[in-house]
C-alpha positions in Angstrom: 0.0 0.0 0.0 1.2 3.3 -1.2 1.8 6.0 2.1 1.3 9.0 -0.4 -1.9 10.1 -0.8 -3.5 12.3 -3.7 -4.8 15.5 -2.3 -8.1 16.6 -4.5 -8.2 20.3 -5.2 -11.9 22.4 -4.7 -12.8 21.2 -8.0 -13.2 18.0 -6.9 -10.5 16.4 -9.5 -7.5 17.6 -10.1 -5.1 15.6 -7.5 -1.9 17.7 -6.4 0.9 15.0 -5.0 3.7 15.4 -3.2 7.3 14.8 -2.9 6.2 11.9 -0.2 3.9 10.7 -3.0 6.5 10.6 -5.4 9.3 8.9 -3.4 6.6 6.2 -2.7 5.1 5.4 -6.1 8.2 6.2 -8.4 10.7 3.0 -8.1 14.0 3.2 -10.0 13.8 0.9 -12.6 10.7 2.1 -13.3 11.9 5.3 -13.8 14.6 4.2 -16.0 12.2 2.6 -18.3 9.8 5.4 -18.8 13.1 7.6 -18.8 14.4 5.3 -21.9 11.2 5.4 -23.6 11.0 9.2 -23.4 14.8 9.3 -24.5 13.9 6.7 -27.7 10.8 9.1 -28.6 12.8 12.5 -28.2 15.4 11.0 -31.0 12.7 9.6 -33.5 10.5 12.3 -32.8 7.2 11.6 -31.3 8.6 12.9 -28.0 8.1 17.0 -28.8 10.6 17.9 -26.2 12.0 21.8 -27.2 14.9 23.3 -25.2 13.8 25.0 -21.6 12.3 29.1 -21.7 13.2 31.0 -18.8 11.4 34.4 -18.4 12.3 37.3 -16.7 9.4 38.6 -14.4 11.3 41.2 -12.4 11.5 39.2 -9.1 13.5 36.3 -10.6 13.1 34.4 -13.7 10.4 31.5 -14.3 11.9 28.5 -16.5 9.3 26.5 -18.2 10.0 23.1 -20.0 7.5 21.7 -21.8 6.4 17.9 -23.7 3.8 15.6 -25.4 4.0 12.3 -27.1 2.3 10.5 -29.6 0.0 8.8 -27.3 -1.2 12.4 -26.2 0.4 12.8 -22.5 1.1 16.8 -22.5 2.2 18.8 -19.4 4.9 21.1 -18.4 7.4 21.6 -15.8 7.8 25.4 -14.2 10.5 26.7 -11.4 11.6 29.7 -10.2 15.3 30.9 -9.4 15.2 32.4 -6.1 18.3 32.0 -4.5 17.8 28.4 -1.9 14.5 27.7 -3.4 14.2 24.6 -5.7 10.3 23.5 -5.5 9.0 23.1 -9.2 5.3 22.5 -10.5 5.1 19.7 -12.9 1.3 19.9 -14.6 0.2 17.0 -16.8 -3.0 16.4 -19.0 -4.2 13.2 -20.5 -5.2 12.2 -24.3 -8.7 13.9 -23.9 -7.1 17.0 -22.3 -8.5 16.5 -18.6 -5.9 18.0 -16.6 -4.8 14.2 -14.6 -3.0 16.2 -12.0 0.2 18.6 -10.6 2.9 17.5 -9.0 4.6 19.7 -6.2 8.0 20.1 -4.7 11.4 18.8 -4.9 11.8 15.0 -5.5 10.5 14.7 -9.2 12.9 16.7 -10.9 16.2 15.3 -9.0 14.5 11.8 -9.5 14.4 12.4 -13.2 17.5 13.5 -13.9 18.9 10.5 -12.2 17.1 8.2 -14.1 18.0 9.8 -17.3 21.6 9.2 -16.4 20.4 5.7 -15.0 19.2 5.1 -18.6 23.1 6.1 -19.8 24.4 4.1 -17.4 22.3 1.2 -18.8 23.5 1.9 -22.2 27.1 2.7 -22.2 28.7 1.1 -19.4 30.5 -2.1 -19.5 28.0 -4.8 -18.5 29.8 -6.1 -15.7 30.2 -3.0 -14.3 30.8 -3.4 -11.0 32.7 -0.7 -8.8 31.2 2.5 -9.0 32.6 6.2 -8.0 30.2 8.8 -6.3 31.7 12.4 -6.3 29.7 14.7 -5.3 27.1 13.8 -2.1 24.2 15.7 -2.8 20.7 15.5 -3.8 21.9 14.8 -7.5 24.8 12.2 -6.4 21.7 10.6 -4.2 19.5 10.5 -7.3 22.4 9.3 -10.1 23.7 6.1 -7.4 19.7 5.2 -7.0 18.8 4.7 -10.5 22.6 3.3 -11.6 21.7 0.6 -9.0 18.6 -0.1 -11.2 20.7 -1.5 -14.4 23.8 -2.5 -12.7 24.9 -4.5 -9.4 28.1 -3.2 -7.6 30.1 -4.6 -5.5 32.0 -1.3 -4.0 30.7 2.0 -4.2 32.9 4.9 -3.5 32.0 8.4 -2.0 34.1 11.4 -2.2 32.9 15.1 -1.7 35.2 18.3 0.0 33.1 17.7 3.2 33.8 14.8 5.5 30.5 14.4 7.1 28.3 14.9 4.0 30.4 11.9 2.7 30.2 10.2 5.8 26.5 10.1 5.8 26.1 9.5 1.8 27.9 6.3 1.9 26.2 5.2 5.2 22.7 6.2 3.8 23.6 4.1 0.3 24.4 0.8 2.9 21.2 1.6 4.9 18.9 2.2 1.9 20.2 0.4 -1.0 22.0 -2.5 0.5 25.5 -1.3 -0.8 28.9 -1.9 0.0 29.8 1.9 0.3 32.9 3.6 1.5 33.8 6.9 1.8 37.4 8.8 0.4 38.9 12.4 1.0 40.8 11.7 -2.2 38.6 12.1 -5.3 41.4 10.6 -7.4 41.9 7.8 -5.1 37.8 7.5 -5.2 37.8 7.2 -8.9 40.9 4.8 -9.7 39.8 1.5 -11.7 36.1 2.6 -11.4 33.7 1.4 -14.1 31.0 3.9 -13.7 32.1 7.3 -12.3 28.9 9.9 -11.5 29.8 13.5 -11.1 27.5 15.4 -9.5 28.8 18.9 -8.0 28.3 22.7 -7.8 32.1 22.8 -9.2 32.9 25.7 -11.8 36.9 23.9 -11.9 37.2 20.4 -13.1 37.3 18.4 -9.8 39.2 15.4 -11.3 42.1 15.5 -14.1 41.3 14.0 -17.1 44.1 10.8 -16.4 41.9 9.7 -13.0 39.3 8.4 -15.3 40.7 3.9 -16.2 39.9 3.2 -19.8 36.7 1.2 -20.2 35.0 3.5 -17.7 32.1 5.2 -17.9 31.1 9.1 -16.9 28.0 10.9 -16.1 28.5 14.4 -15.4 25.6 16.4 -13.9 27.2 19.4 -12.7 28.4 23.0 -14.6 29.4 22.2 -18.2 30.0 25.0 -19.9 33.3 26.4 -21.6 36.0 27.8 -18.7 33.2 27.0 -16.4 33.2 22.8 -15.9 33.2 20.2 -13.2 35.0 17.9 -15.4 37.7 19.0 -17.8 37.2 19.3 -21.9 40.3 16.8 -22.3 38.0 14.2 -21.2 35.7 14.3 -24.1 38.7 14.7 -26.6 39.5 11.5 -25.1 36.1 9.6 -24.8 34.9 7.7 -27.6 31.0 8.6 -26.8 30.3 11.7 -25.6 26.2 12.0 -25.7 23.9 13.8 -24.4 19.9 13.0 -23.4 19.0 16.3 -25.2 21.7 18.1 -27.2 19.2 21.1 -28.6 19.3 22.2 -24.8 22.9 22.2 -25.0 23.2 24.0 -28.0 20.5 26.5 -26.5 22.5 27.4 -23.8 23.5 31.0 -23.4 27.3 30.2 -23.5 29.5 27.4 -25.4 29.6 24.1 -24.1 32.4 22.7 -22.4 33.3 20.9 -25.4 33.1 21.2 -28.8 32.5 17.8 -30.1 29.5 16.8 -31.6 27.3 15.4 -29.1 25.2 12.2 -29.8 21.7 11.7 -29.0 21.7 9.2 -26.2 18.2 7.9 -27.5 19.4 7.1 -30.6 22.3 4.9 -28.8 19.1 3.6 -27.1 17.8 2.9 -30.2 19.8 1.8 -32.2 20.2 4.1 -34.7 23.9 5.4 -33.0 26.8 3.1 -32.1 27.2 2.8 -28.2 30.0 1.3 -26.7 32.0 -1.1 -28.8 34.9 -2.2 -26.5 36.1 -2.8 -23.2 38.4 -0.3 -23.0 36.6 2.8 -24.7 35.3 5.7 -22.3 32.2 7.0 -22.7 30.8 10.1 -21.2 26.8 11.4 -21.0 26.6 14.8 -20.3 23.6 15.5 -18.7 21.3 18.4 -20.1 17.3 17.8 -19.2 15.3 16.5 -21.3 12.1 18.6 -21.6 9.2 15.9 -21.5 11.0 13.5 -18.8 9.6 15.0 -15.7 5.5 14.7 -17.6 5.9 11.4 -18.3 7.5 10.1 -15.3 4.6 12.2 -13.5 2.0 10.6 -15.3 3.2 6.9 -14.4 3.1 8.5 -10.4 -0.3 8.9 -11.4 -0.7 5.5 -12.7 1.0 3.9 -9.8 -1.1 5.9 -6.9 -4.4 5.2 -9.1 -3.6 1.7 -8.8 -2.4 1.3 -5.5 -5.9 3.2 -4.2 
């Protein structure tokens, strides 16, 4: 039985969930499915997923992403950008347009962008993947290990972040709540050597590992800044990768400055697909440079829906 429960508004029928509701109805590899569906449909598509709109309304600026597929699930994502505020309002409508419900708060939109990279985990690391590196022990790092656990099984997971008791209590809260084999390192080097997944997630604006920490055959998801003089990871790593993809690259290429590199970046759904190579050797590096795919956060929404409708 589902904890969550849907609240109704005054009309009578439009349910407004909560982060509690989503952590409770939205399991990993579920997300990672719908995640990879969405990222299939964006490449081919019938996902209508355009870059992000931020607005300036005087106070702060309002950023709208918006999506739809082919089966008729519509919606949009909004959030502000006051300074310590992260709550977003993710707003869905079904086939016949009846608005199915909105989704408030925090956990959606860190949820989604860790199954995205779950869903590039899935399709460019080796399959017998089985030591991953964590730097970074926030909300993202959180959401990155929890759907990576989805499509691969490690046997050592390794924590490294600047503070000592946010890394502390990262690695203890991956052995408490996903059953890992989690340590935590001061030394982010150290952290990465011989890893086979490697998930950056930090605030960083300097590259926070050198481009020779990273063991050929690894893979790389880097969630953090990106952009050109202004990167958590370095550019000589994608010289040196032979993937470097991207689960949207029209938002890359719509950002207000350069990207971080200027390779061509591939379309991780049409790796999904089929339609791009993926990883062809043990020994190749692959990075997925994570950008937000506009549509993601409706979909996943809409299968919250599904699971608390079923649950009732």
């Amino acid at each position: 039985m589902l904890e969550g429960r849907c609240r109704q508004s005054q009309t009578g029928h439009v349910k407004v969930i909560s982060d509690a509701d989503v952590r409770t109805a939205l399991l990993a590899g579920a997300a990672v499915r719908v995640s990879r569906d969405a990222l299939v449909d964006a490449h081919r598509g019938t996902l209508k997923a355009p870059p992000r709109t931020g607005i300036d309304v005087g106070s702060t600026e309002l950023v709208f992403t918006v999506g739809g597929n082919a089966a008729g699930t519509v919606g949009f994502r909004c959030y502000g950008l006051w300074p310590g505020h992260a709550d977003q309002l993710v707003a869905v409508w079904d086939n016949k347009g009846t608005l199915r419900g909105v989704v408030v708060g925090t956990a959606l939109g860190a949820l989604r962008t860790g199954a995205l990279g779950g869903a590039a985990v899935d399709a460019l690391a080796k399959h017998d993947a089985s030591v991953c590196a964590v730097i970074g022990s926030g909300t993202q790092s959180w959401a990155q290990l929890w759907a990576a656990c989805a499509v691969r099984t490690f046997s050592e997971v390794r924590v490294s972040s600047p503070t000592p008791e946010n890394r502390a209590k990262f690695a203890a809260r991956a052995r408490d709540d996903l059953g890992l084999n989690a340590i935590d390192l001061a030394d982010s080097v150290e952290a990465v050597r011989d890893a086979d997944v490697v998930l950056v997630a930090t605030k960083s604006t300097r590259p926070v590992l050198p481009a020779t920490a990273f063991a050929p055959g690894c893979h790389v998801n880097t969630i953090g800044p990106k952009l050109r003089g202004a990167s958590e990871l370095p550019p000589e790593l994608a010289s040196v990768a032979a993937i470097v993809a991207s689960d949207s690259p029209a938002q890359a290429a719509a950002y207000g400055n350069p990207f971080f590199t200027g390779r061509k970046l591939a379309h991780l759904g049409g790796i999904i697909a089929g339609d791009l190579p993926g990883r062809i050797s043990e020994g190749q590096i692959t990075l997925f440079c994570s950008t937000g795919l506009a549509g993601a956060d409706v979909l996943l929404a809409d299968h919250v829906f599904n699971e608390l409708e079923l649950a009732a």
